[in-house]
N, C-alpha and C positions, 0 to 999 in steps of 0.2 A: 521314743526318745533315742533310741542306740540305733535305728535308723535314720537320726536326724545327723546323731553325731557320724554317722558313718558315710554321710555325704548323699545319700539319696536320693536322686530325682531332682531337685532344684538346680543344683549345679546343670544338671545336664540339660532340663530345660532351660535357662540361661545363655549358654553355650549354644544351642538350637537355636534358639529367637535372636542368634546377633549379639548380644549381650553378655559376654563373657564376663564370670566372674572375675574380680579382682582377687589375686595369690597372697595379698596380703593382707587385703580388707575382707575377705570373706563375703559372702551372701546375706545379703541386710534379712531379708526374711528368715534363715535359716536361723542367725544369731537372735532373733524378733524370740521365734517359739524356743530355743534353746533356754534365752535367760527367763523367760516362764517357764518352763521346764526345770531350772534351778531355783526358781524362787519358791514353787513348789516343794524341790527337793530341803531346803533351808527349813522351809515353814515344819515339814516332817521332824527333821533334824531336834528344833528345838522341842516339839511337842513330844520326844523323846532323847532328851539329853543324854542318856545313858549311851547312845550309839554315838555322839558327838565326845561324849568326855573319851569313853572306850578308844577311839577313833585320835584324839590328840594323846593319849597313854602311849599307845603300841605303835603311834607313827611318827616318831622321833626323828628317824633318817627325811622323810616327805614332809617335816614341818621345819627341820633347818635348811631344806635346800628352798622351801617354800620363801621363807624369810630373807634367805639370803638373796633369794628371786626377786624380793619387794626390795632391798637396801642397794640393789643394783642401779636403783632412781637417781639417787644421790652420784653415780659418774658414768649415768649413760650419756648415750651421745642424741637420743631421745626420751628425755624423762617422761613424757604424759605417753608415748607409746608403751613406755615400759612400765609403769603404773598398770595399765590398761589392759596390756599383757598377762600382770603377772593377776592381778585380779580376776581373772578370766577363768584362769591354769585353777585359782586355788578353787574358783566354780565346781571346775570340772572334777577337782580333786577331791572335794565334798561327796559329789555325785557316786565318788566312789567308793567311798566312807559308807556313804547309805547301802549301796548295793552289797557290800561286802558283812554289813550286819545283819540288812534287814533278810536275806536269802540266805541259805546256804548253800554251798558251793555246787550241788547237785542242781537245786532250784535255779540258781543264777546260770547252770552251764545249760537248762533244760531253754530258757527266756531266751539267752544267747542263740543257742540251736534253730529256734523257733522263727526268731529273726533272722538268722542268715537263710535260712529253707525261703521265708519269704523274699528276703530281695535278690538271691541268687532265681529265683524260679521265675518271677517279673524280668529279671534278666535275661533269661531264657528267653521269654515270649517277646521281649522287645524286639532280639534278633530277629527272627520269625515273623511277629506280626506289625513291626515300626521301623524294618532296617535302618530307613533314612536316621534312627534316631540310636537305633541299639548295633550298627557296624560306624567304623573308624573312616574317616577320608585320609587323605594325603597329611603325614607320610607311610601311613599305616593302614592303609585302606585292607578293607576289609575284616580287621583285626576286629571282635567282638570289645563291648565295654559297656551293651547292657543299659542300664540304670545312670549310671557312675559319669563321668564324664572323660574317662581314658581308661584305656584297657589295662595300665597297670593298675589301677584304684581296684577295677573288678579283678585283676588276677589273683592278688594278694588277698581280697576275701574269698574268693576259691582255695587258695592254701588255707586259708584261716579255717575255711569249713571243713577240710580232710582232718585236722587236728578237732575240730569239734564233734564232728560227726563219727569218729574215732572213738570219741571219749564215751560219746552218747551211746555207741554200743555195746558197754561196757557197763552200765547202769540198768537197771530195773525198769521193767514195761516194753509196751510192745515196737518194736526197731523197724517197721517198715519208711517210716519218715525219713529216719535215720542213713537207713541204706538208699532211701530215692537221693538224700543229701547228697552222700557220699559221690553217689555213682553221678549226679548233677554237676557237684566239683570239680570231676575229675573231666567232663566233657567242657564244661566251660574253660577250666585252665589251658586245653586244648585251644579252646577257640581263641582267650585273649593272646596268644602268643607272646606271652610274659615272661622271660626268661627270670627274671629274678622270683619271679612267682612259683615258676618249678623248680629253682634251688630250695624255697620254703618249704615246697611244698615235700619235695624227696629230702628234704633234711626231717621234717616231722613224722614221715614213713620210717626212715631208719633209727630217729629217738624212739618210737611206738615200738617195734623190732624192736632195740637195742632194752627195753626197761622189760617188753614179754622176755627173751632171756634171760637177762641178769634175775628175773624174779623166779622163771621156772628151773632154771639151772644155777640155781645162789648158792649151791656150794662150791662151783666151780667157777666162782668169778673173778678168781685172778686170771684162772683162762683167758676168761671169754675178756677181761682185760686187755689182755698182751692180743690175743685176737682184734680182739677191736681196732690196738693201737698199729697193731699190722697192716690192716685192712687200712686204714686213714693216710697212714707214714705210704702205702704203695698207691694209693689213689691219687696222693699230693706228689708223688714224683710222677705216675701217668701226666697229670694235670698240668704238671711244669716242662712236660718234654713237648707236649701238642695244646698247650693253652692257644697260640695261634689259630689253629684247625679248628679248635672246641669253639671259639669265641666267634670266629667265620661261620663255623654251623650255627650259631645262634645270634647269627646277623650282628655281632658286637662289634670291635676293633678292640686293639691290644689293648686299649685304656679304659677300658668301661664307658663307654660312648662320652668319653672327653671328662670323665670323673675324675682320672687322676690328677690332669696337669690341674683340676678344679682344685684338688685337693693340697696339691704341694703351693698354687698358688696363694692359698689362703693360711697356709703354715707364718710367714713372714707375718700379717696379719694378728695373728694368736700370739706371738710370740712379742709385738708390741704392745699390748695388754697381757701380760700372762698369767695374772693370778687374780685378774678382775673381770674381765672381759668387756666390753660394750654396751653392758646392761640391757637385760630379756630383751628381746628385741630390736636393740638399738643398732645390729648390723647389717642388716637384709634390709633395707628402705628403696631398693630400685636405684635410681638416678639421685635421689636427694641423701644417700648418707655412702658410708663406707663402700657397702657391697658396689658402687660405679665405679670405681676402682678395679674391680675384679673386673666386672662385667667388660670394661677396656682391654682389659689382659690376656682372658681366654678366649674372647669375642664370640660370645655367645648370653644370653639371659639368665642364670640359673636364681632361682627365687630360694633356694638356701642350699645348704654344703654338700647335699644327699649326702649325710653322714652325721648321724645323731651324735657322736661323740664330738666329733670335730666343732656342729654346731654349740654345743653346751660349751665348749670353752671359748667360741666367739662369743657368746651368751655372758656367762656367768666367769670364764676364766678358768684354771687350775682346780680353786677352790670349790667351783660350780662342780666338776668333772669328777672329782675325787667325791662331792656329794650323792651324785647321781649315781657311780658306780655303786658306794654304799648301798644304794636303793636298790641297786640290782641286785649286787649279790646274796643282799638280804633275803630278798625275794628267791634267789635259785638257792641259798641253803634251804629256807624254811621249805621249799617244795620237794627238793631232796630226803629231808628229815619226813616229810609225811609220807613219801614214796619207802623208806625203810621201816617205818613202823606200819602202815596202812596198807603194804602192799601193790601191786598191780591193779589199779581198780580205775574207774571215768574220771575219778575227782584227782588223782596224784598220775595220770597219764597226761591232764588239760594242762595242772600244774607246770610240771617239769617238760612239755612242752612247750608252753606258753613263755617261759623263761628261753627256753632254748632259740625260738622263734623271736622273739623281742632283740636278745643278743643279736642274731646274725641280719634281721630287718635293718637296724639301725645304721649296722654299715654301709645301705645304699640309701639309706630314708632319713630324715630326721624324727624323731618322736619324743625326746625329750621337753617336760615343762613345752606342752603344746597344749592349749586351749581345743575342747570341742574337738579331741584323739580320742578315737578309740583304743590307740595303743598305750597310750599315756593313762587313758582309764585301764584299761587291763593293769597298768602297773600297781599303780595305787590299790584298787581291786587285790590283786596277788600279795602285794605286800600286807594289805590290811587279814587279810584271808590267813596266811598261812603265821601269819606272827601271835592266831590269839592262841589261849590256851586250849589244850586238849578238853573235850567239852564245855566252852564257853558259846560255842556257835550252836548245840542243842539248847545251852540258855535264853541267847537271847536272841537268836532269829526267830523269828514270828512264822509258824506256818504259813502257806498261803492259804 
């Protein structure tokens, strides 16, 4: 299922046979085994209430942003899309409910691992043994993408697996899996040529770095503080004197390949809705709602803000935004507080990366209240995960 949700094959066969998926409809078949895949998850659910009641207790932030997701019907500018929408999200959000009770964190990071080793290595072989299907044509030819149907989809689970396979070597048992991961990630990031993917990916090198210090030298962490804060304050001035040169070496333009005027053009936008937004979905429709407006403007297609924050308040508004933060930052104390009591370990390394990696993805991605996300399940996951009590998860996850 977390390879269904992660885009797998389908899409790319689709794309291959002529048939490109629809950005906004999704892949009929994919959503086919998804919503069995959730009704499964449901049927669990009730047949153990205690991980559904636990699961509405401790997720207070993710059921008012949920709600406020559903009463967005009432002044979108597409109520049955937005219905449809947010029904979708709270699927998903279920989905994460269960995984966060029924596993713990160890277990669910081992499942996770396991899955990306598989569809990064299929990825592999694509290149190799399917080019026509596993390299990029025009305008990126050559560019690896594997599985996925664009080399940024596979880049960004190449960063996602240096962060996993990270963690995973930092747990119990034997790491050769592990280190084949790793050292697969780090050739495949190579090959998609994903420049956002290696910002991921060397930002989760330097949190991993950054947490082995602070925890082996924790007496001297206001040092390594002022270090740190050194180190960042002189890398943002390097970054702001040759950001031209940096962004020419990595084939960009000064604007993030036309993201920003994206982005100031949709400011005006947000700001005539500003504490309501659009309702889920009601502003990305292509040609038939809001977003043809934009699409006029910047004269190019963008199928939403590449900007998760920007998107939530086209979404849901101010009050969507300030919801969603909640979630966040929920999620990065509670993984903090385990990192201070629990130490440098797989499970409080995936944590506080995975916070860290969500924060800085969304600034080019959307992942907020996304149906059938992986990132959006990681949230809910992390939120539910680090908010129960200190041995509640020996209670009531079930071995496998």
């Amino acid at each position: 299922m977390l390879a269904l949700i992660m885009g797998a094959f389908l899409p790319l066969w689709r794309d291959v046979s002529g048939d490109p998926v629809d950005p906004y409809e999704g892949d009929a078949l994919t959503r086919m085994l998804l919503l069995l895949g959730y009704a499964l998850v449901l049927a669990l659910l009730l047949r153990r209430p205690a991980f559904l009641w636990r699961g509405i207790l401790y997720g207070l932030p993710l059921w008012v942003l949920s709600l406020w997701a559903f009463l967005s019907v009432a002044w979108s500018t597409a109520p049955e899309v937005t219905f449809r929408k947010a029904a979708a999200v709270l699927l998903t959000s279920l989905y994460g409910v269960y995984l966060a009770f029924r596993f713990t964190p160890e277990s669910f990071l081992r499942l996770l691992g396991t899955t990306l080793l598989l569809v990064l290595g299929l990825s592999f072989a694509f290149v190799y043994l399917l080019p026509n299907w596993g390299l990029m044509g025009y305008p990126h030819e050559g560019a690896w993408r594997g599985i996925f149907v664009h080399k940024n989809v596979l880049g960004r689970f190449a960063a996602l697996g240096v962060l996993v396979f990270l963690a995973l070597l930092k747990t119990p048992g034997r790491k050769e899996a592990w280190v084949l991961g790793l050292l697969l990630s780090g050739v495949i990031l190579a090959g998609a040529r994903s420049a956002t993917s290696l910002v991921l990916a060397f930002t989760v090198l330097f949190v991993a770095l950054g947490l082995w210090l602070a925890w082996r030298y924790r007496k001297l962490w206001p040092v390594l503080l002022l270090f740190g804060i050194t180190l960042g304050g002189s890398g943002g001035m390097i970054l702001a004197a040759n950001y031209e040169f940096l962004l020419e070496a990595l084939g960009k333009d000064a604007t993030l390949t036309g993201r920003v005027p994206l982005w100031l053009t949709l400011l005006p936008f947000i700001q005539e809705r500003l504490w309501t937004g659009y309702g889920l979905g009601g502003f990305w429709l292509g040609w038939e709602g809001p977003s043809a407006y934009v699409w006029n403007l910047v004269g190019w297609d963008p199928p939403h803000a590449h900007n998760g924050y920007l998107d939530l308040c086209l979404d849901l508004g101010l009050v969507g935004l300030l919801l969603g933060l909640w979630l966040m930052i929920r999620f990065g104390l509670g993984s903090i507080r385990r990192y201070l009591v629990g130490g440098f370990s797989g499970e409080t390394l995936f944590l506080v990366g995975l916070t860290v990696f969500l924060v800085v993805y969304n600034f080019s991605e959307s992942n907020f209240l996304r149906a059938n996300n992986l990132y959006w399940l990681f949230l809910v996951w992390g939120c539910m995960t680090v908010i129960k009590r200190r041995g509640l998860a020996a209670r009531v996850a079930i071995p496998q």
